[in-house]
MIGUSE-528083 format. One line per field, with one value per residue (C-alpha): x, y, z. Coordinates in nm, 2 decimals, decimal comma, padded with zeros to 4 digits, m for minus. Layout:
<sites>
X	X	...
Y	Y	...
Z	Z	...
</sites>
This chain:
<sites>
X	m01,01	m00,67	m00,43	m00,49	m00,43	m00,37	m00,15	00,06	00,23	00,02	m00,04	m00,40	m00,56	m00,76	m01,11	m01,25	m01,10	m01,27	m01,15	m01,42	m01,32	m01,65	m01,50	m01,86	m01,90	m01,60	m01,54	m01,33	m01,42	m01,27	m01,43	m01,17	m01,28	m01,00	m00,94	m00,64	m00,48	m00,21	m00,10	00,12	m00,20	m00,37	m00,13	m00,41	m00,66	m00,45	m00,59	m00,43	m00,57	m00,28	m00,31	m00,08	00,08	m00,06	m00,40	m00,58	m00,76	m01,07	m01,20	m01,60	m01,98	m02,03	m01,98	m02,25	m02,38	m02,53	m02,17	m02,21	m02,57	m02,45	m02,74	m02,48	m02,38	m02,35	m02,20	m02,36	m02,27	m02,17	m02,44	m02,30	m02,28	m02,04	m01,85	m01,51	m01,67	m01,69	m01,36	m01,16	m00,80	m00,50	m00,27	m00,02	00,01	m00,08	m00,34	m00,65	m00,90	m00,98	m01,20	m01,25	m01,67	m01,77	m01,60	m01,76	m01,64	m01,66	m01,48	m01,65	m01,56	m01,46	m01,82	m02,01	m02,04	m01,97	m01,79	m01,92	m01,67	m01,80	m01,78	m01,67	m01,46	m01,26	m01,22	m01,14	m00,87	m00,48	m00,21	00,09	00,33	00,49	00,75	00,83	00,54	00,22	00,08	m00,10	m00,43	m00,47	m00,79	m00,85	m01,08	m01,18	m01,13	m00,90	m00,84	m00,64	m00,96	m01,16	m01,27	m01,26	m01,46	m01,45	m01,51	m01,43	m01,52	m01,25	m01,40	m01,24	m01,18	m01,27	m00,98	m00,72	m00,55	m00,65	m00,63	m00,32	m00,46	m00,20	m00,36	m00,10	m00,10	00,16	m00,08	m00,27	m00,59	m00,85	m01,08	m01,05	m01,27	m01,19	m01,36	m01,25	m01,58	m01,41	m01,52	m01,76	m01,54	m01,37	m01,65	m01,74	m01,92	m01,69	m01,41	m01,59	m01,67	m02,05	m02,29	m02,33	m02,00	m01,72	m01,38	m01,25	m01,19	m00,88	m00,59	m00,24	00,04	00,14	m00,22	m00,22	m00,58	m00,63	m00,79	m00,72	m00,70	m00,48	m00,41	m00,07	m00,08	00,13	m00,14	m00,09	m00,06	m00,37	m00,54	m00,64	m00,84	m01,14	m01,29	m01,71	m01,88	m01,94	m01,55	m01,57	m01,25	m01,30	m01,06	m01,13	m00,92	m00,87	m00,59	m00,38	m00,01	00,13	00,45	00,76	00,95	01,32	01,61	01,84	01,55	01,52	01,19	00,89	00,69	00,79	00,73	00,44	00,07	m00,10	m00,29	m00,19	m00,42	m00,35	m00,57	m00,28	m00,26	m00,15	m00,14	00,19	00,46	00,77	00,56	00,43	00,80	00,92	00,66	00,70	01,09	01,07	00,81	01,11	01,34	01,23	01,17	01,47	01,68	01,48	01,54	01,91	01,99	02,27	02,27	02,55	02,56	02,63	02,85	03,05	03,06	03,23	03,46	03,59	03,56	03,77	04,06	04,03	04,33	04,17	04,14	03,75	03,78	03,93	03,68	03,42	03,58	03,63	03,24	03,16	03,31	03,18	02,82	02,89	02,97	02,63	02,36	02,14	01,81	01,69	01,98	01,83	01,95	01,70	01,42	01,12	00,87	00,93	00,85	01,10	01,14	01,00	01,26	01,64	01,82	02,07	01,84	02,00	02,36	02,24	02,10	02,35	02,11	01,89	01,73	01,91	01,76	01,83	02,17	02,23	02,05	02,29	02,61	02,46	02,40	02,77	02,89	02,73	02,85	03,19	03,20	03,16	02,85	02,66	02,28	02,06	01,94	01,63	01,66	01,45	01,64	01,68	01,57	01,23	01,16	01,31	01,21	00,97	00,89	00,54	00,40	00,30	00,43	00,70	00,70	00,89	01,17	01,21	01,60	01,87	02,24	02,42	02,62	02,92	03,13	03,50	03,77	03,51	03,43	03,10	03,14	02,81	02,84	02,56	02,59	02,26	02,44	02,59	02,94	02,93	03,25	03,34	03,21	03,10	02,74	02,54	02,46	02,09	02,19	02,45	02,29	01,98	01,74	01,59	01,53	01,73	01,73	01,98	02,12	01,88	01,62	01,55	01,47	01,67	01,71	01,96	02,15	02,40	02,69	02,75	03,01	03,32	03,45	03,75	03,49	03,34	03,62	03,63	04,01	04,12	04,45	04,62	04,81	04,72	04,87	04,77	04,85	04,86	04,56	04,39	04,32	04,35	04,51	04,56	04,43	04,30	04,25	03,91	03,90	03,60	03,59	03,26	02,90	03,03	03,21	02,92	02,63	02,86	02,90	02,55	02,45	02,72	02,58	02,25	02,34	02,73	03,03	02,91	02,63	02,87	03,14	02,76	02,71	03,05	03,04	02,73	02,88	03,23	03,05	02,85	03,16	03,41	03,42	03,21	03,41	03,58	03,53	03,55	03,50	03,58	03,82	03,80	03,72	03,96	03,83	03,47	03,42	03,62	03,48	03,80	03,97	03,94	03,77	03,93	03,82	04,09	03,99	04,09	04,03	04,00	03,83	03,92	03,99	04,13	04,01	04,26	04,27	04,58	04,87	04,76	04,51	04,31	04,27	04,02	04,21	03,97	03,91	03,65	03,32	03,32	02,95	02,87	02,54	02,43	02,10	02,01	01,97	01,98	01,67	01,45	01,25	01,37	01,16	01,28	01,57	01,95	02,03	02,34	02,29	02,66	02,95	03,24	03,53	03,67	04,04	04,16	04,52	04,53	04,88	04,88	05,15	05,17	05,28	05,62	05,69	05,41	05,44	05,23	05,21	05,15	05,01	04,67	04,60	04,60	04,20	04,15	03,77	03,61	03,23	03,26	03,29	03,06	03,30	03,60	03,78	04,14	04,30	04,61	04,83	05,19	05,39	05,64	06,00	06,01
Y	m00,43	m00,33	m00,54	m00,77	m01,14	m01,16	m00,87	m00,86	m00,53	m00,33	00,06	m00,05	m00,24	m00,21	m00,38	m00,33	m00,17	m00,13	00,10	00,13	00,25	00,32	00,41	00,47	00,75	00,85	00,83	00,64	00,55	00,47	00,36	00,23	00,09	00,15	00,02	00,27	00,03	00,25	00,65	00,59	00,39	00,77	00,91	00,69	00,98	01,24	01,05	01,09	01,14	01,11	01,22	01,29	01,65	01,66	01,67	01,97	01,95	02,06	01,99	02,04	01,94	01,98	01,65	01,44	01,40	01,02	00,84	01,06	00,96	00,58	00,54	00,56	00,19	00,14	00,34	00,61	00,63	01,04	01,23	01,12	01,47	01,65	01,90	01,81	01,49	01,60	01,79	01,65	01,49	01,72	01,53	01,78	01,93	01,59	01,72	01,58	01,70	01,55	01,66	01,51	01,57	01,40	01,34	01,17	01,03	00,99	00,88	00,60	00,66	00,31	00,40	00,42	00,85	00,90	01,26	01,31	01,48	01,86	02,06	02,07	01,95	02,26	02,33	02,00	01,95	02,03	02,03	01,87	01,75	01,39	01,40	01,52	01,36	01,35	01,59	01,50	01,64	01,55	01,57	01,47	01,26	01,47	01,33	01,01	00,85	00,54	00,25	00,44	00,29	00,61	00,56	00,76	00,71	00,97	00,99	01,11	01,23	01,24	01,35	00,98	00,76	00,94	00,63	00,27	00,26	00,04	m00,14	m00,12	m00,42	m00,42	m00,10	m00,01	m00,19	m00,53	m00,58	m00,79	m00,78	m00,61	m00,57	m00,41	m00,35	m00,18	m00,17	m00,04	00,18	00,07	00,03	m00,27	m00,47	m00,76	m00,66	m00,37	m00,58	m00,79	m00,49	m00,61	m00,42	m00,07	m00,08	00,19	00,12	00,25	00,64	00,64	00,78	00,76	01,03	00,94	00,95	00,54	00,37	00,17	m00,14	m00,34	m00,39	m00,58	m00,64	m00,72	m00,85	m00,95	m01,15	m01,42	m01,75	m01,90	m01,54	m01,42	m01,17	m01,23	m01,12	m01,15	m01,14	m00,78	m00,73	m00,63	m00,69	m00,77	m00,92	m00,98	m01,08	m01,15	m01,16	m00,90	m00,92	m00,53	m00,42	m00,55	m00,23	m00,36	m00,17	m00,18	m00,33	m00,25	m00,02	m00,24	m00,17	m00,48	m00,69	m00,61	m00,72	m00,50	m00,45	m00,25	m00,22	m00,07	00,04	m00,09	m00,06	m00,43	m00,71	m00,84	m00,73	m00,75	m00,52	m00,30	m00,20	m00,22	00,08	00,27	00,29	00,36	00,65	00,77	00,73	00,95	01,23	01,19	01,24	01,50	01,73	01,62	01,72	01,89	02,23	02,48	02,65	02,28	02,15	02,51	02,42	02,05	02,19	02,43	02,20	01,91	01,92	01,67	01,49	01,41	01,05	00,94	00,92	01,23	01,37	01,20	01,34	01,68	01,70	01,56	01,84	02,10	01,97	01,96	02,29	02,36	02,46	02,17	02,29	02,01	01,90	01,57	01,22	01,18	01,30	01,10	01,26	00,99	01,29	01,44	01,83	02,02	02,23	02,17	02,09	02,41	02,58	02,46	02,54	02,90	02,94	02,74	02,56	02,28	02,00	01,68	01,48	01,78	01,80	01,45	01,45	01,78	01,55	01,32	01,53	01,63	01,33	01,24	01,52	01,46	01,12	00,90	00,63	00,71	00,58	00,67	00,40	00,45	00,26	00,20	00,39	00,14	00,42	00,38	00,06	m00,22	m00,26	m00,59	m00,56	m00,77	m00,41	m00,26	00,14	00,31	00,52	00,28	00,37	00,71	00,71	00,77	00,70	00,77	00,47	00,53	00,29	00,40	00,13	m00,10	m00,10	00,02	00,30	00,43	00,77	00,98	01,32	01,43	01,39	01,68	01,62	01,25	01,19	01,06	00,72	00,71	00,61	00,75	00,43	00,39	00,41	00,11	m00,25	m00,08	m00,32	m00,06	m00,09	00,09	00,08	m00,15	m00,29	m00,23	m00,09	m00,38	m00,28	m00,48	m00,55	m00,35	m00,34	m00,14	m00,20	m00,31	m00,06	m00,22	m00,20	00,07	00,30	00,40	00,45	00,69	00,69	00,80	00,92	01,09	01,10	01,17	01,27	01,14	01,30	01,16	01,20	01,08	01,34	01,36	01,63	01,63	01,65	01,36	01,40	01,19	01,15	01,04	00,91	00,81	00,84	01,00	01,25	01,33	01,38	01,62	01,80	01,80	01,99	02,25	02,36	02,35	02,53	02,63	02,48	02,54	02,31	02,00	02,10	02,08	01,75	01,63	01,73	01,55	01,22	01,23	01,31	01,01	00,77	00,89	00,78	00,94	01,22	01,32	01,64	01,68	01,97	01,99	02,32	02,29	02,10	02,05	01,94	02,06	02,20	01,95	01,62	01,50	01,51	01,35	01,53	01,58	01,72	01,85	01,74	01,88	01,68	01,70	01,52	01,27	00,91	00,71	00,55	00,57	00,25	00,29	00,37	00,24	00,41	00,24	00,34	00,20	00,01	00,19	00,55	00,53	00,35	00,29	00,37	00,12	m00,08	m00,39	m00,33	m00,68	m00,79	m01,19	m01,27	m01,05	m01,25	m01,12	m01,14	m00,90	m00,91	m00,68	m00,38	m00,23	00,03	00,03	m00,18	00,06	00,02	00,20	00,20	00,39	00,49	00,64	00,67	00,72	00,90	00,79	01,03	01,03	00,76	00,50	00,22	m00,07	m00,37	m00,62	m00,54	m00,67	m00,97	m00,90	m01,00	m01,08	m01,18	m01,22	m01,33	m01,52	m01,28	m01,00	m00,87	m00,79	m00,73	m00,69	m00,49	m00,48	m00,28	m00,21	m00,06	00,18	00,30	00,68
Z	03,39	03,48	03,25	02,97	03,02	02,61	02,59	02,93	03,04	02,76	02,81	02,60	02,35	02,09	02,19	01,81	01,51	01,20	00,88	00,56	00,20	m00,01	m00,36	m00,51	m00,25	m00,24	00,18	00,43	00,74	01,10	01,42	01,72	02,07	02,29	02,66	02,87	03,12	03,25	03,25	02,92	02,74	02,76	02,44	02,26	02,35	02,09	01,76	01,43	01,06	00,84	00,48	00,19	00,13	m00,23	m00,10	m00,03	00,30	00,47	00,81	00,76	00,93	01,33	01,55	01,59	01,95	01,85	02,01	02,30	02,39	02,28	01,96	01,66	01,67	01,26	00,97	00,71	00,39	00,35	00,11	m00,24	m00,37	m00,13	m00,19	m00,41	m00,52	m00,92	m00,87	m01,12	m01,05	m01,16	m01,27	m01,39	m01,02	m00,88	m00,63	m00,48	m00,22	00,08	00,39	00,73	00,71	01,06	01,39	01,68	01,99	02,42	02,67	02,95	03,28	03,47	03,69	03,35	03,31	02,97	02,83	02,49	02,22	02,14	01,85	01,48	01,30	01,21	01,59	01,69	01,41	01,48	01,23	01,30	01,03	01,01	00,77	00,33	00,21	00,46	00,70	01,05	01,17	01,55	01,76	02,11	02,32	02,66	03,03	02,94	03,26	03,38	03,29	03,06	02,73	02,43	02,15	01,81	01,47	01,17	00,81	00,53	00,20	m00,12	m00,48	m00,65	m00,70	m00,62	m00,46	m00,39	00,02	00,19	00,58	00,85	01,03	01,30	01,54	01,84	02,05	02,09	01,90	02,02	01,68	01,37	01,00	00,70	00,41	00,08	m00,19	m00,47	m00,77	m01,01	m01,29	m01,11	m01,10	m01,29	m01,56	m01,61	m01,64	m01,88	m02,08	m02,15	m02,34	m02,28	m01,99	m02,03	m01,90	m01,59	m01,66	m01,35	m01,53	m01,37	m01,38	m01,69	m01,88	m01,83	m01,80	m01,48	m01,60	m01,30	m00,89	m00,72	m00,32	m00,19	00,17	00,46	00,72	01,00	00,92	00,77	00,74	00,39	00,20	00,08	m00,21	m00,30	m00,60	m00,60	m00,59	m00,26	m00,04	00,37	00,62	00,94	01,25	01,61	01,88	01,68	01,83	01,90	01,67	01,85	01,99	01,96	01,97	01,60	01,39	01,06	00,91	01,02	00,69	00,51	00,84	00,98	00,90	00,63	00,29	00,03	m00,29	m00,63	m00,91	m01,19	m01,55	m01,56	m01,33	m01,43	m01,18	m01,46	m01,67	m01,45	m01,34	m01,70	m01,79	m01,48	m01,53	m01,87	m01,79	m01,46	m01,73	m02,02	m01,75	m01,59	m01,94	m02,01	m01,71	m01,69	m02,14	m02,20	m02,23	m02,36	m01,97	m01,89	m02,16	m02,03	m01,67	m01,76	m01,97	m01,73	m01,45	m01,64	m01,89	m02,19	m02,06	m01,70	m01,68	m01,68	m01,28	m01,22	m01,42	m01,22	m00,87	m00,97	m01,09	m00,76	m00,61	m00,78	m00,72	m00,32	m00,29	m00,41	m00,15	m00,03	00,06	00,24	00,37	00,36	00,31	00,02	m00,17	m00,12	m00,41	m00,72	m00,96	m01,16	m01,16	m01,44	m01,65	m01,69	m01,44	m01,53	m01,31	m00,99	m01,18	m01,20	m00,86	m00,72	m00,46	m00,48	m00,31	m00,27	m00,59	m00,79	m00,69	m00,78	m01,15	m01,17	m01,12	m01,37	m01,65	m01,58	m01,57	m01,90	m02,11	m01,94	m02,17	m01,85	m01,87	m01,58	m01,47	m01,20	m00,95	m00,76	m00,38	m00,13	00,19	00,46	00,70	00,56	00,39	00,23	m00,17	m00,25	m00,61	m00,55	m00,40	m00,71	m00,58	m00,71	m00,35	m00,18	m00,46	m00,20	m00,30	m00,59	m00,61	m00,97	m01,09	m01,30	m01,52	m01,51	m01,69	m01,68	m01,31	m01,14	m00,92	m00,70	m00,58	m00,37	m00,49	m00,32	m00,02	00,15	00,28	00,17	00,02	m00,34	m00,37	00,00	00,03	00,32	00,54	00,43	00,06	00,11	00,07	m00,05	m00,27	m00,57	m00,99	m01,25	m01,63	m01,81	m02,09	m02,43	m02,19	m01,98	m01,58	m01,39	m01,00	m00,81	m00,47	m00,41	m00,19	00,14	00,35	00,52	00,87	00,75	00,57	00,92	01,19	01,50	01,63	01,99	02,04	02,30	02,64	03,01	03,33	03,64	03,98	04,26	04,41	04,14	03,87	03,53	03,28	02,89	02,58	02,37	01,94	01,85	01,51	01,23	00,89	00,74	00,87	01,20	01,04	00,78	01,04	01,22	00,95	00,87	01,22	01,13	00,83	00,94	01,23	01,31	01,40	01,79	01,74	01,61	01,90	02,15	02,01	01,99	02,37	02,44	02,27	02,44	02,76	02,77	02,67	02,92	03,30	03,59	03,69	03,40	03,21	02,85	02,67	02,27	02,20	01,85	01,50	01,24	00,88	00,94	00,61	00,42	00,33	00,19	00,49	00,83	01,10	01,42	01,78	01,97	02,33	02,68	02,96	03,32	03,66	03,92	03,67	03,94	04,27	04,52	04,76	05,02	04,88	04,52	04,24	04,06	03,71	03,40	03,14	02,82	02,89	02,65	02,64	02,96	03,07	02,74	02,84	02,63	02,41	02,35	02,69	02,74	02,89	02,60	02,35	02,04	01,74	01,50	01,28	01,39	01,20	01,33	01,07	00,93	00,99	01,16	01,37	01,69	01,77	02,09	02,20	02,51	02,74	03,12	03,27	03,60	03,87	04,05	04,26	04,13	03,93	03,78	03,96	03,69	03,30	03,28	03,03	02,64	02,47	02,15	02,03	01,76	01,66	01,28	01,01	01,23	01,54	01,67	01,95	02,07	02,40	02,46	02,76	02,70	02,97	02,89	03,10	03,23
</sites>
């Protein structure tokens, strides 16, 4: 088997995937049956257990030589009283223990020899870290060749109900079949949720000392497909012909597209009253971390007169909490919990992370007089918010609203060299929740960026000689979300590293043969202002034919290639990102002697309310 008649062109597929979540027991299981059909299909051999960075973790037992000699065909329920099981759930530290107790797995040669997996769990794990809330322990199958089939199942123990599991039922590559099944905890069951004779409730507390009294699945399958449910309360799902997630350039986060299962052990079933409680709960934390303190009250009062007007007020406080060092230097903080303490705390040490810094600018704001309320967003860069999944993790994002003279204004404080009411572009058009009027949680989005709020401008004149080659220096300019993420790099690194990738950018824009090199950055520390590169530039531009040179009408994006070829099914919606607009200036001075022989025709396009286009060549007298 070389290819896949039902997934053409795949690396590999999936021949059977199956994942297991015994609650009574306390364990998760995995088993995958994997076909590699080509040299990139053999990443599938590095095989990843993801788990959450609040979770201590263990890698214990030795591997089981039963896959290797092909007898395991079935799962084992672990030994009910491992170690960590009775551990109880923290859930002032919000901590839980988990431990990968049994890994097995080989690798079947296309002539049938089969490479068994060796040795324990501890010494087959890696760590590896995926990003601010989960971790990534990696082990790896031995002797994965082009046409083998790998094989491996692991077992995940854990403290008891720490979290109700969620079922990514699509993976990067086709599946052929698929079952899941998710028995959950006694408590859940019929009888218990009856609350017969002799039955206790369910004794799962959430972070906020709530009882969880009930489950509930939110799914996104195939047509026709559901979940079933049995009389036991046991949930199972099982499916063929899995499609692979599409791999398409400017999509937006796949997590609220793809096929999955996510389950919840809920306090109530109703969605509006679930939120309602939640934000209420996010609420009363928030206010407490961000009271008013004297250090506070002084720090607004020497920040802003009395006569400021309520939006100069606003800007100067802005200011003040943007000088302040970020310690993540991160777009946004994805931990939902507030921060024990006062937020003073990051007045005093004059650093903080980016959520603190923007509950600092609120509790400013506030004593300042100004009506201000935090909004927590789903960031487009990871997700888009559906209230029907009952998980306030999705809400990975805050923006501070303000009412000045009656009109909103969002700001992004948390963001480091985002300017006053600029909103980093995966805080803009972001779906989230905030609190409202008389205490009622209400839907939010929060705007949409304009053309004008993201421009890079190209200005500048160059000599051409006659033989072709180029001389001058060009001033590229950037306002918006250019201009932050180069600022960004240069205060995680230095200014060198924004000129290196100012470099790499104009590099790739320019014509072959050209040589740009930045000299300098004006504005780098100054989010106010726009920042400029001051550009020298050199090369052969023009093509000489006879007596005539041939220039390029743009100077810039030349080397542009299309990403959404023609002839490419698409199936996924477009995100650009952020709307923005590029205007470029550039004057050639011709050499002695040479003149243009016509002015090439003016273009002006535009695509309904969603692009633009104009070019225009003017020539002007020596």
């Amino acid at each position: 088997m070389t290819s896949d008649p039902k997934a053409p062109g795949a690396a590999a597929v999936y021949l059977y995937l199956e994942e297991r979540v015994d609650d009574p027991h306390s364990f998760r299981s995995v088993y995958a049956r994997i076909k590699i059909l080509t040299e990139a299909g053999r990443e599938l051999a590095t095989v990843h257990v993801v788990y959450q960075k609040r979770f201590v973790f263990n890698a214990v037992g030795n591997n089981s030589s039963r896959m290797g000699s092909g007898t395991a065909t079935h799962w084992d329920a672990p030994d009910v009283n491992h170690a960590g099981e009775d551990q109880p759930y923290d859930t002032d530290n919000y901590v839980g223990h988990i431990e990968v107790a049994a890994i097995e797995g080989r690798t079947i040669h296309s002539d049938g020899t089969i490479v068994p997996l060796t040795g324990s769990a501890a010494d087959l794990l890696k760590e590896g870290h995926v990003g601010d809330r989960v971790n990534d322990m990696t082990f790896n199958l031995p002797s994965v060749e082009v046409g083998s089939i790998i094989e491996y199942r692991y077992q995940v123990r854990y403290d008891r109900f720490l979290q109700a599991p969620d079922w990514q039922i699509q993976q990067p590559y086709f599946v052929h079949k698929a079952h899941y099944l998710f028995i959950p905890a006694e408590q859940f069951d019929a009888d218990h949720a009856q609350g017969g004779a002799g039955v206790t409730a369910s004794g799962i507390l959430g972070s906020n000392g709530e009882l969880m009294t009930d489950i509930r699945a939110t799914a996104i399958l195939p047509e026709g497909k559901v979940l079933r449910a049995d009389a036991r309360n046991q949930y199972s799902l099982d499916l063929t012909d899995i499609p692979a997630i599409p791999q398409e350039p400017y999509a937006p986060p796949l997590g609220s597209q793809i096929y999955r299962v996510d389950f919840y052990y809920i306090f109530t079933p109703d969605e509006k009253e679930f939120w309602q409680k939640e934000m209420g709960w996010w609420t009363r934390d928030v206010n407490q971390y961000t009271a008013a303190t004297p250090l506070l009250k002084n720090t607004v009062a020497e920040a802003c007169s009395p006569a400021d007007p309520p939006l100069e007020k606003a800007k100067k406080l802005y200011a003040l909490v943007q000088k302040i060092e970020n310690t993540d230097m991160g777009h946004t903080s994805t931990s939902g919990l507030i921060p024990r303490g006062s937020v003073e705390l990051v007045l005093q040490d004059k650093r903080g992370n980016s959520k603190e810094i923007g509950f600092l600018y609120l509790a400013l704001a506030r004593i300042a007089g100004i009506t201000a309320r935090p909004e927590r967003i789903s960031t487009r860069e990871r997700g888009i918010f559906d209230p029907k999944f009952l998980n306030t993790d999705q809400l990975d994002g805050n923006v501070v609203a303000l009412t000045i003279d009656g009109q909103e204004v969002i700001v992004d404080p948390g963001v480091r060299m985002a300017p006053f009411q600029t909103l980093y572009w995966s805080h803009s058009g972001a779906a989230g929740v905030a609190m409202g009027a008389g205490g009622k949680v209400e839907t939010v989005i929060t705007p949409l960026q304009e053309n004008k709020d993201n421009t890079t401008v190209r200005v500048g004149s160059l000599n051409i000689s006659a033989d072709g080659q180029v001389s001058g220096t060009l001033k590229v300019g950037f306002t918006g979300q250019q201009a932050i993420r180069l600022r960004q790099i240069a205060l995680r690194s230095n200014a060198d590293a924004a000129k290196a990738e100012l470099n790499q950018m104009l590099s790739s824009q320019v014509p072959a043969g050209v040589s740009v090199h930045v000299d300098r950055v004006a504005n780098l520390d100054d989010s106010s202002k726009q920042l400029v590169a001051f550009v020298p530039v050199s090369g052969m531009l023009a093509s000489r034919t006879g007596g005539r040179l041939i220039l390029p009408r743009l100077f810039f994006e030349t080397r542009e290639s299309n990403p959404f070829p023609a002839d490419a099914g698409r199936t996924l919606p477009v995100d650009m990102r952020y709307p923005a607009q590029d205007q470029e200036q550039i004057t050639y001075v011709f050499p002695a002697g040479y003149a243009m022989e016509g002015k090439p025709e003016d273009t002006v396009l535009k695509w309904e309310e969603n692009a633009a286009y104009q070019l225009k060549s003017r020539l002007y007298a020596a």
